[in-house]
C-alpha positions as CSV (number, residue, x, y, z in Angstrom):
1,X,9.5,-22.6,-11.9
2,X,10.9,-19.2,-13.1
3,X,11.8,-17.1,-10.4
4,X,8.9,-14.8,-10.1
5,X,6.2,-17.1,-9.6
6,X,8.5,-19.1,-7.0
7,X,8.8,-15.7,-5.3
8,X,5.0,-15.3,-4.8
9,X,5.0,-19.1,-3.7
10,X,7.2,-18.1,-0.9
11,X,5.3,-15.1,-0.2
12,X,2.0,-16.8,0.3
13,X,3.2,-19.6,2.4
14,X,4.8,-16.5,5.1
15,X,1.3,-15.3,4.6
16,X,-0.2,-18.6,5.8
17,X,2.2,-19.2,8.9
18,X,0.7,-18.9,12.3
19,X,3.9,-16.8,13.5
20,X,2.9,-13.9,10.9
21,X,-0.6,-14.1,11.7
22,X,-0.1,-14.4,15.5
23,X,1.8,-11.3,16.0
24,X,-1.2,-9.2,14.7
25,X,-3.6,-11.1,17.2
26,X,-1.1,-9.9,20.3
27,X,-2.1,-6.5,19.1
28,X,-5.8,-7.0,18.2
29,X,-5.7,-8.6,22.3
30,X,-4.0,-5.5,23.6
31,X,-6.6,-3.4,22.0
32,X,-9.7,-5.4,22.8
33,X,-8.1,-5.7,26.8
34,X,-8.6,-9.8,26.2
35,X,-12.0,-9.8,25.2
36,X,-13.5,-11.9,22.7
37,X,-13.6,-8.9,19.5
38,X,-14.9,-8.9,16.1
39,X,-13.6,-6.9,13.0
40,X,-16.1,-5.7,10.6
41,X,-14.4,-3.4,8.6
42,X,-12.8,-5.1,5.0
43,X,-9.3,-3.9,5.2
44,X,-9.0,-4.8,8.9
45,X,-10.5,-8.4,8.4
46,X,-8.2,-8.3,5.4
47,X,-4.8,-7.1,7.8
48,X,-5.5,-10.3,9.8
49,X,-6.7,-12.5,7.9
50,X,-5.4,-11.8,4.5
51,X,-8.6,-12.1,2.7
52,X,-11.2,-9.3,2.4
53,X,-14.2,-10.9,4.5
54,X,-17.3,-9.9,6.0
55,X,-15.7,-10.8,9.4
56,X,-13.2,-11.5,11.7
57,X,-13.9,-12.7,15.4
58,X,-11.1,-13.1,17.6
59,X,-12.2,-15.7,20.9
60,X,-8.1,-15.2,23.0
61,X,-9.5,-17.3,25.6
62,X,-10.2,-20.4,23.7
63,X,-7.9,-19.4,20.9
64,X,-10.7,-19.4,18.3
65,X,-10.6,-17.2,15.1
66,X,-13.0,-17.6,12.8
67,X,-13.0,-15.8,9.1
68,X,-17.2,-15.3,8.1
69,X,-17.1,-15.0,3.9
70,X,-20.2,-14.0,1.5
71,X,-21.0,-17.5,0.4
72,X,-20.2,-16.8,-2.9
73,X,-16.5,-16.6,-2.0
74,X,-16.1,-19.8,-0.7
75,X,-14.6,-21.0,-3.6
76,X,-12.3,-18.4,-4.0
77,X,-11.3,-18.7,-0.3
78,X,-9.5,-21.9,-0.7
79,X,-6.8,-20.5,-2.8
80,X,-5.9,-18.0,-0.8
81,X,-2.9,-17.6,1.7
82,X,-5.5,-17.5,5.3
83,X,-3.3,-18.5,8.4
84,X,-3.4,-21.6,9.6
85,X,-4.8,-21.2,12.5
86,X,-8.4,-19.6,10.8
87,X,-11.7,-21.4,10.4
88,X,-13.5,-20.0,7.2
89,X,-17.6,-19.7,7.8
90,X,-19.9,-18.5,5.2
91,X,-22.5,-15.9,6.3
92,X,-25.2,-18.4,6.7
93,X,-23.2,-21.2,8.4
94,X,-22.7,-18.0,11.2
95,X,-26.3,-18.1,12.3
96,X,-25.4,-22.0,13.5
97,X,-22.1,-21.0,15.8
98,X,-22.1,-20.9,19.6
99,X,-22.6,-17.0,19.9
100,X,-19.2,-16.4,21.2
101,X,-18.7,-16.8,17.6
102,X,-21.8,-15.9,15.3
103,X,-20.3,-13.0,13.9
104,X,-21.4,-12.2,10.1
105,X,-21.6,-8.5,10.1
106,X,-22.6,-5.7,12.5
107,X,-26.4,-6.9,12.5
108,X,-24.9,-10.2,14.0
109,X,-25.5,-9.0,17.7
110,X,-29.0,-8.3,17.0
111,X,-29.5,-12.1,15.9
112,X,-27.1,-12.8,19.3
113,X,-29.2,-10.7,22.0
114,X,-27.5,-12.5,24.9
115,X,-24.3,-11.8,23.6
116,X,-22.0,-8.2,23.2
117,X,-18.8,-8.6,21.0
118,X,-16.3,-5.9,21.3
119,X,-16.2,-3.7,18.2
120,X,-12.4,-2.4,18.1
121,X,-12.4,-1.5,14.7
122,X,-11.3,2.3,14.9
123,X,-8.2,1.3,17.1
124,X,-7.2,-1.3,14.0
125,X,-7.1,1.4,11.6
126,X,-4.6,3.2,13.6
127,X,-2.8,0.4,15.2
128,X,-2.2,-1.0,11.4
129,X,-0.3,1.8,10.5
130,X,2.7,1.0,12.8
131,X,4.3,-2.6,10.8
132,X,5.5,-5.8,12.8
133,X,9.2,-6.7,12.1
134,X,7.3,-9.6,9.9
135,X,5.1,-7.2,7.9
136,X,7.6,-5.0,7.4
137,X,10.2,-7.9,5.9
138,X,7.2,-8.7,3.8
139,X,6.7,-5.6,2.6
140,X,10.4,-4.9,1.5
141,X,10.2,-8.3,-0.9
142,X,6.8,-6.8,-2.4
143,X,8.9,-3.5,-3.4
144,X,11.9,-5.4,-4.5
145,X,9.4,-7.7,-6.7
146,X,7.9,-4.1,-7.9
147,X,11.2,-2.4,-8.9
148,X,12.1,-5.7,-10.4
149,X,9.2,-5.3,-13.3
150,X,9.8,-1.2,-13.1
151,X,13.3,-1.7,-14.6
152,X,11.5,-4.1,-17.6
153,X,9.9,-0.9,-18.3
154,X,11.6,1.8,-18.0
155,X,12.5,3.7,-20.0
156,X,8.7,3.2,-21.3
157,X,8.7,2.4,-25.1
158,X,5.1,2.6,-27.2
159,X,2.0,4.3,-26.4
160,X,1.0,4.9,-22.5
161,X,-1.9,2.8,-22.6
162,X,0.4,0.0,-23.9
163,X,3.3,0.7,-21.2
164,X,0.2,0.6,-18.9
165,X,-1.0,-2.7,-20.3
166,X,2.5,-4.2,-20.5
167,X,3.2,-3.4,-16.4
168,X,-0.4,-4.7,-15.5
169,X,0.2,-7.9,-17.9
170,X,3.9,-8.7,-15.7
171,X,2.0,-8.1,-12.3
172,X,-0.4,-11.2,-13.2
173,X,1.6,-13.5,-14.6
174,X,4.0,-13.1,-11.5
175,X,0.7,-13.7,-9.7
176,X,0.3,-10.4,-7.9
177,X,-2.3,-8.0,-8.2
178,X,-1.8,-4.4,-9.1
179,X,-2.4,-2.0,-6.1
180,X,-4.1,0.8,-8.2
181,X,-4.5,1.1,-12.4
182,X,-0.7,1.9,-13.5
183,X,-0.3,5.9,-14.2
184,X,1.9,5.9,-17.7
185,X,2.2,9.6,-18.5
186,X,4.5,11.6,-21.2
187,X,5.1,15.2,-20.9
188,X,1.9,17.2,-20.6
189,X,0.1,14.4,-19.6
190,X,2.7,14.3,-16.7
191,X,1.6,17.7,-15.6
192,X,-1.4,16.0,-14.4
193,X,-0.7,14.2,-10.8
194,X,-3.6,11.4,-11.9
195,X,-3.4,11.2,-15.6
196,X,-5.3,8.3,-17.3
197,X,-2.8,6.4,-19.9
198,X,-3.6,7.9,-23.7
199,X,-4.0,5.1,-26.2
200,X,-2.6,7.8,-28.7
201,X,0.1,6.7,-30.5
202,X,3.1,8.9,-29.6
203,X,6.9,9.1,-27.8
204,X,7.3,11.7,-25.1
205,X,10.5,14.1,-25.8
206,X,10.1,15.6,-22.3
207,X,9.4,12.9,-19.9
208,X,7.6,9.7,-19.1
209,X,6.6,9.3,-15.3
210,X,5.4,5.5,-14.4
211,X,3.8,5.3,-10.6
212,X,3.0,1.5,-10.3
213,X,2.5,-0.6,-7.0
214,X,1.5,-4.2,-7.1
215,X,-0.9,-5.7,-4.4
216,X,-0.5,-9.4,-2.2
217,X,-2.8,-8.5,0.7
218,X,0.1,-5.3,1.5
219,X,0.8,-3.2,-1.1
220,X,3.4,-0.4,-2.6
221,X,3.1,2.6,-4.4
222,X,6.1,3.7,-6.4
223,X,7.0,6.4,-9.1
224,X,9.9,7.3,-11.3
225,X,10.1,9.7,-14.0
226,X,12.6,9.3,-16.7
227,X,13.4,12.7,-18.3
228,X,15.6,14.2,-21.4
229,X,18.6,16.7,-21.4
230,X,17.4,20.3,-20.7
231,X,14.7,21.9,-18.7
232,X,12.8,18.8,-17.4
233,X,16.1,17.2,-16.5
234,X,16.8,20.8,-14.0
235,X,13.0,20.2,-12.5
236,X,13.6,16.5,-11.3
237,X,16.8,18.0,-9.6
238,X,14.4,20.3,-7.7
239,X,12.0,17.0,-6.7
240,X,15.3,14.7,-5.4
241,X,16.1,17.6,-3.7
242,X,12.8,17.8,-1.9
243,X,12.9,14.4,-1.5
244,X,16.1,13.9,0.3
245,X,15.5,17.2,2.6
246,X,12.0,15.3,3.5
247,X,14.2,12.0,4.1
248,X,16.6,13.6,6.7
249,X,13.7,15.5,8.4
250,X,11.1,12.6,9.2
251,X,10.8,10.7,11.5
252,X,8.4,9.2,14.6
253,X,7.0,11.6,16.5
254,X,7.2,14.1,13.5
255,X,4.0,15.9,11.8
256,X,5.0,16.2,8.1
257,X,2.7,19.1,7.2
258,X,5.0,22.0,8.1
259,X,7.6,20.4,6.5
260,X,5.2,19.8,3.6
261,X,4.8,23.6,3.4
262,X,8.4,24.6,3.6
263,X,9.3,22.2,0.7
264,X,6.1,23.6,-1.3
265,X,7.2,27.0,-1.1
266,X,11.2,26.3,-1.7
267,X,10.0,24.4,-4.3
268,X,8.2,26.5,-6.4
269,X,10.3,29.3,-5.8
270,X,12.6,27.0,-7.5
271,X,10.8,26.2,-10.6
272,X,8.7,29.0,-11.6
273,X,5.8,28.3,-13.4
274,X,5.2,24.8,-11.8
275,X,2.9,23.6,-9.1
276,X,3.4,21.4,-5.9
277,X,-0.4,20.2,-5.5
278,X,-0.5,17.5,-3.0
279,X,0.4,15.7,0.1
280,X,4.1,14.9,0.6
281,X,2.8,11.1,1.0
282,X,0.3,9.0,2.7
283,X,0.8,5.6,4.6
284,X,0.9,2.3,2.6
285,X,-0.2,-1.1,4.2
286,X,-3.4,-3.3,3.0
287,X,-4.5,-0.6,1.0
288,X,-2.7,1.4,-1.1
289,X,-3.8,4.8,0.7
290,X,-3.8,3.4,4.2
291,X,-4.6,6.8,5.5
292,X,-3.5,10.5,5.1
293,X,-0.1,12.0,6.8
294,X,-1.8,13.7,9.3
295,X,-0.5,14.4,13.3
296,X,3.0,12.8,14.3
297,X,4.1,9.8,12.8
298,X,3.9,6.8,14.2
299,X,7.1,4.7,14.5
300,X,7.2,1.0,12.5
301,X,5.1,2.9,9.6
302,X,5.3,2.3,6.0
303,X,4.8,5.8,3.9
304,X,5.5,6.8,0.7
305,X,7.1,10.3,0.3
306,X,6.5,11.8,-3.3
307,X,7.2,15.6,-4.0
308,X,6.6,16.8,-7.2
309,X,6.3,19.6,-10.0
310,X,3.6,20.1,-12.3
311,X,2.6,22.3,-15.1
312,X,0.7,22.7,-18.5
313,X,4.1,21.2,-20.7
314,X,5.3,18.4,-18.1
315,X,5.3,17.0,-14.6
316,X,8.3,15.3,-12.7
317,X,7.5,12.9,-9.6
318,X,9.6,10.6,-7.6
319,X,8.1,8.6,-4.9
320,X,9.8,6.6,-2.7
321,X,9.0,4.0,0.3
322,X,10.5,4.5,3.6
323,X,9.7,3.0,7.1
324,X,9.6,6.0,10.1
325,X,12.2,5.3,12.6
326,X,12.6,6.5,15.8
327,X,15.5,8.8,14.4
328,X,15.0,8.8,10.7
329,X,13.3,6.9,7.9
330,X,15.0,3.5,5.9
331,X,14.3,3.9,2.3
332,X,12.7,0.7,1.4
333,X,13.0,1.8,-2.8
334,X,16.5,1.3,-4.5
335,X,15.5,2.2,-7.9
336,X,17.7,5.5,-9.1
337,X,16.0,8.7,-8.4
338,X,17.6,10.5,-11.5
339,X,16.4,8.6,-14.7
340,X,17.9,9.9,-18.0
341,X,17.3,8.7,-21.8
């Protein structure tokens, strides 16, 4: 077995353990105070359960946890990493469960009258955010299996579309999923934070930026630019500059938007003529935007931090992955930062 796919074998059978699983129940019990709770939301049935259901009930007491599916993914549930310790329902099998457990979807307390689950899906979204020891050992092996196919294409030979292609091409037959549509962009097309890959034939002179994250329930988010001798090669010095001032200066308990706007400003005082349009970096976990860097950050979370420069002839970005400590951040990423051709 070559040593990709063995790699996701081993990631999905962590996935499936009742240890990984069980340590996201202790906090869905702290939350719900030890009443029996249901999950509607997608992402949160998909953070404990690992699969995207309609549902998630949670029973502490009896130690029940059922998984409610659209009937039509019942085949595709069966190859997929749940825990253990899950029972899989389909939507119209819920109507015949006790009603501690008929759980289906937010209407299914108006088919149960007798019975009130708790609906603790707002606390999830937050409590996700900060990663167990287990998740966040499972998300370092997703990033080294992401830099691993990075390096295969960088520096990025043929047209963006068929970099784009190539990257999406060695996610699948690793057997991951991509966490967003691979951004392949040379020089001007740089200059645009959320440029679409060009099938035009061409070779960038400038640079060639590549942000690519793959997906196995978690997912990463990771960008590296590789740039000529000359005035793009000066600009990415201003970016890993940013980004190692931003390194030293979060951590928990930190709101990153002031130091967002101090880099901004430094930074394009740097590099006149270029633009520093968005966010320093959002949080990473089931989804690939797990929510916004907003207030003081948590401790155990998973963010990306990505400054960058933009303008009408290029764009540099380098993003990296860190987890928050309760001092500083550990960079998760081990690619370079400075790519050269």
């Amino acid at each position: 077995m070559a040593r990709g796919k063995r790699k996701t074998k081993q990631l999905q059978e962590i996935l499936k353990s009742d240890d990984f699983f069980l340590e996201k129940v202790e906090k869905l019990e702290e939350i719900a105070e030890g009443e029996p709770c249901t999950l509607v939301r997608r992402q949160n049935v998909e953070w404990i359960t690992h699969f995207p259901g309609l549902a998630f009930h949670a029973d502490f007491e009896s130690e029940e946890y059922t998984l409610v599916v659209h009937r039509m993914d019942s085949r595709a549930v069966r190859e997929w990493p749940i825990p253990e310790a899950v029972e899989v329902v389909t939507h119209d099998e819920a109507d015949r469960l006790t009603p501690a457990r008929a759980v289906d979807d937010e209407s299914a307390v108006r088919r149960v009258p007798c019975y009130r689950v708790k609906n603790v899906n707002k606390d999830v979204t937050r409590v996700r955010l900060s990663k167990s020891k287990s998740e966040l050992m499972f998300i370092e092996e997703l990033v080294e299996a992401t830099e691993r196919i990075l390096t295969e294409v960088l520096p990025p030979e043929g047209s963006e579309a068929e970099v784009a292609s190539d990257i999406i091409k060695k996610t699948m037959i690793r057997g991951f999923q991509t966490a967003f549509d691979p951004i392949v962009a040379y020089d001007e097309g740089a200059g645009v934070p959320h440029h679409r890959p060009s099938p035009e034939e061409k070779t960038w002179t400038k640079c060639a930026l590549v942000d690519y994250g793959i997906k196995m329930v978690y997912c990463t988010d990771i960008t590296r630019t590789v740039v000529s001798e000359g005035r793009a090669g000066d600009i990415l010095e201003v970016v890993v500059n940013a980004l190692e001032e931003a390194l030293r200066e979060l951590q928990a308990g930190v709101d990153p938007k002031e130091l967002e706007k101090e880099l901004r400003e430094w930074m394009e005082d740097e590099a006149p003529g270029f633009k520093f349009p968005h966010s320093i970096g959002h949080h990473v976990g089931v989804t690939v935007h797990e929510g916004r860097l907003r207030g003081r950050l948590p401790e155990g979370a998973v963010i990306t931090v990505e400054p960058g420069l933009y303008s009408d002839e290029f764009g540099i970005r380098v993003e990296e992955m860190v987890v928050v400590g309760k001092r500083k951040c550990r960079t998760l990423t081990k690619l370079p930062r400075v790519w050269e051709r």
